[in-house]
N, C-alpha and C positions, 0 to 999 in steps of 0.2 A: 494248467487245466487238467483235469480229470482224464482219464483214459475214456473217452464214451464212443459210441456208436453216431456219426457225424448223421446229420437229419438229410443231406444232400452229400453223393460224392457220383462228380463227375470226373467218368477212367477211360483217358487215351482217345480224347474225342476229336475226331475229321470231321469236316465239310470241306466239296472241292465244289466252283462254279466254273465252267468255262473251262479245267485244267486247271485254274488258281485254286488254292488251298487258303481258303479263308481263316479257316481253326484247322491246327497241324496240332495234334498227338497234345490236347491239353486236359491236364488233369487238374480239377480242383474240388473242394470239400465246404459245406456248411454245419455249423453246430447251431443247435434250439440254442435261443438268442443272444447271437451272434451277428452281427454285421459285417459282409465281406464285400469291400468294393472294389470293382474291376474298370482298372484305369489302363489309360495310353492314346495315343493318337488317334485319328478319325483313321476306319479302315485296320485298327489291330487286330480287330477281331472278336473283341469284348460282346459288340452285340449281337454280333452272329451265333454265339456259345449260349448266350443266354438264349437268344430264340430256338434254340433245339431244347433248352430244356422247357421252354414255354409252350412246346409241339407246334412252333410255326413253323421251324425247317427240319426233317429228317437228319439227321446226325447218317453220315457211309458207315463212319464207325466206332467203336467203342461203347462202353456202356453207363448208365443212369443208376443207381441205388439211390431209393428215399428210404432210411430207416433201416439198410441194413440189409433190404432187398430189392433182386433187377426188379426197374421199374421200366414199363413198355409205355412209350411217350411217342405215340407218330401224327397226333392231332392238339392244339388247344382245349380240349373238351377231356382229354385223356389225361393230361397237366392238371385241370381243374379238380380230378377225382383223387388223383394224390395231394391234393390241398394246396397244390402252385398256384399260384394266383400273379399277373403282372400289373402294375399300374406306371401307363405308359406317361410321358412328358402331356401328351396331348390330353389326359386322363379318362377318355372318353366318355366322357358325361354330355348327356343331353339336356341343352341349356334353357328350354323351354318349359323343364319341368323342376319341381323342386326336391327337396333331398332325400325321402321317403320314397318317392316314384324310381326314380337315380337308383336306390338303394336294392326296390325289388324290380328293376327294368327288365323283362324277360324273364322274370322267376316270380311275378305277382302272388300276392295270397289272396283268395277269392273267399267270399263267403257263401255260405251252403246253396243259399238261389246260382251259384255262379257268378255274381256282378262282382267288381275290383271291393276288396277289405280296406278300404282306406283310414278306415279308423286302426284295426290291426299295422297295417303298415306302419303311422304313423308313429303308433306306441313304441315298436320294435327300435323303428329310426329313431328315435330320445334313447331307449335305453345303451345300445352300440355308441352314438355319437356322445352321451351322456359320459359313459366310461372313454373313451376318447377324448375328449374337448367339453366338459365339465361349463365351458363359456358361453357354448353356441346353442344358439334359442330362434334362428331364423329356419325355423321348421316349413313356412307358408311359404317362401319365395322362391323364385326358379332359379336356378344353382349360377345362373347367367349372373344375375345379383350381386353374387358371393365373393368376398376377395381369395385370391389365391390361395393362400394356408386354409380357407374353409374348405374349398373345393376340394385341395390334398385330402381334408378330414373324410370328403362325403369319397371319395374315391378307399380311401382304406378302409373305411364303416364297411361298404360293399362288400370288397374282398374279405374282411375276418370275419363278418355276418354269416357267410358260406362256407366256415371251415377253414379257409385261411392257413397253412402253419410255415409255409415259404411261401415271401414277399419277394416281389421284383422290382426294385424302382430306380426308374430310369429318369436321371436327371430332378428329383425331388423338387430343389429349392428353383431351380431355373426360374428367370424372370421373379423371381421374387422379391421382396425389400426385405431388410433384416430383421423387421421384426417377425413374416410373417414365415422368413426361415426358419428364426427362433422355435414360432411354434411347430414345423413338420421336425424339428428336433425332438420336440419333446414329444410328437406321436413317434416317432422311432425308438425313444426310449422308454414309453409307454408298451410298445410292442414285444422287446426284448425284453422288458420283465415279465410277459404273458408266456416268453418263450420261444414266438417268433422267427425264425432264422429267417434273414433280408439279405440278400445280393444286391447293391445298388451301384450303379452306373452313372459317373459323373464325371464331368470335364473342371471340374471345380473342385482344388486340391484342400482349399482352408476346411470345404464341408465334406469332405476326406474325414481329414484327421479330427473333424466334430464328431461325427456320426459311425467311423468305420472302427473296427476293433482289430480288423488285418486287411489288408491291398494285396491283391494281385496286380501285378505289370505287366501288361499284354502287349506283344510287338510283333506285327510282321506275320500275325494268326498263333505264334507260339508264347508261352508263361516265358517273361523275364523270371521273375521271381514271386516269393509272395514272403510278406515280412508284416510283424505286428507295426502297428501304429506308435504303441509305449517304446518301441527301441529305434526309433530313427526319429529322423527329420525330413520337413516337407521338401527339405532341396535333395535329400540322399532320394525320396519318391522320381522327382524331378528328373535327378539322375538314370533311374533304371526310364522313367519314358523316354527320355531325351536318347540314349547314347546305350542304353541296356545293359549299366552297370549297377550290378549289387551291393549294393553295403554292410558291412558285419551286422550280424541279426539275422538276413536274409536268406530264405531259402532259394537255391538255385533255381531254374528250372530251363528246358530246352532251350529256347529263346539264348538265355544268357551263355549257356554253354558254346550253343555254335558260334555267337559273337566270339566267345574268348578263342574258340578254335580259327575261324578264320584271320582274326589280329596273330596266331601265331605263325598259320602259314603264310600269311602277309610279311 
């Protein structure tokens, strides 16, 4: 890979709750599309790191670059303006309306009387979900309707309609069938040819190494490691969540070290 200027890099970041230290001293980076997913036990820490970069938690310390520069992240509204955008498991969509409404929910286009543009909206929603999902044509229904992989669809139309250029996605395919994985495959692969950098969060290693390009291993609030996908295998992943061992390819990181330090004064 090219020398570039990574689109995300997050340097030496804390959160403590109670005295626990949820995220201890972790650092990690995204590159314009690229897919990096952060895996490990319930409680590593993974979601915690991401909700500081999403302005749900204050970070104590350390710092945020989008692009090469500090970026000031203490609100979700302040994430949104550097073009972070999250789309949670839950997706937050409101099920009573359909996917046009979903798309401008709290950001309406009005026409000059001030009444909702529902003709504008609805155009905009074809053209986003169009380049999206080229399949879906259920533009009238309420999103309640919708099988899973659509919903994915109307939940990412949102986010990249607004600017979009870091994605969060948290659990993707969950409860899904295969095929309708299939398709949030191919909006992820969709997104990374626009450029997209995606951090995505899953407990599901096969769509790991479908969709990720590098893993970070997260243990205990600290980086085991982070290693490409092309150079390991899903038991050597396995390995660093399990036990916080690296495998050749891998980059170290805290986590893994202090394991090796306390196995030696063991």
């Amino acid at each position: 890979m090219e020398n570039r200027t990574p689109l995300v890099e997050m340097r030496n970041i804390s959160i403590a709750f109670g005295g626990i230290r949820a995220v201890d001293n972790v650092s990690v980076d995204l590159n314009g599309g690229e897919v990096v997913a952060l895996v490990g036990h319930n409680g590593a820490g993974k979601s915690t790191l991401i909700k500081i970069l999403s302005g749900a938690y204050r970070r104590d310390s350390g710092s945020i670059l989008i692009n090469g520069q500090e970026a000031q992240i203490g609100n979700p509204r302040d994430a949104k303006k550097y073009g972070i955008e999250t789309i949670y498991q839950t997706l937050a969509l409101a099920d009573n309306i359909d996917a046009a409404a979903n798309l401008f929910l709290g950001r309406e286009l009005r026409t000059t009387w001030g009444t909702l543009d529902d003709v504008a909206m609805e155009s905009e929603a074809r053209k986003v979900m169009g380049r999206l999902n080229p399949r879906f044509q259920r533009f009238k229904e309420p999103v309640s309707k919708l099988s899973g992989g659509q919903r994915q669809t109307v939940a990412i139309a949102r986010a990249i309609y607004f600017n979009a250029r870091i994605l969060i996605m948290d659990e993707p395919t969950a409860a899904l069938g295969p095929q309708e994985s299939a398709q949030v495959a191919e909006l992820v692969l969709q997104l990374k040819a626009d450029g997209i950098g995606i951090f995505l969060i899953s407990h599901d290693i096969h769509d790991v190494f479908d969709l990720a390009d590098r893993v970070v291993v997260m243990k205990n609030g600290q980086v085991v490691g982070t290693v490409s996908t092309s150079v390991v295998t899903e038991d050597d992943v396995l390995g660093m969540i399990i036990v916080g061992k690296c495998p050749p390819g891998a980059v170290p990181g805290p986590g893994a070290l202090q394991l090796a330090n306390s196995v030696k004064a063991g």
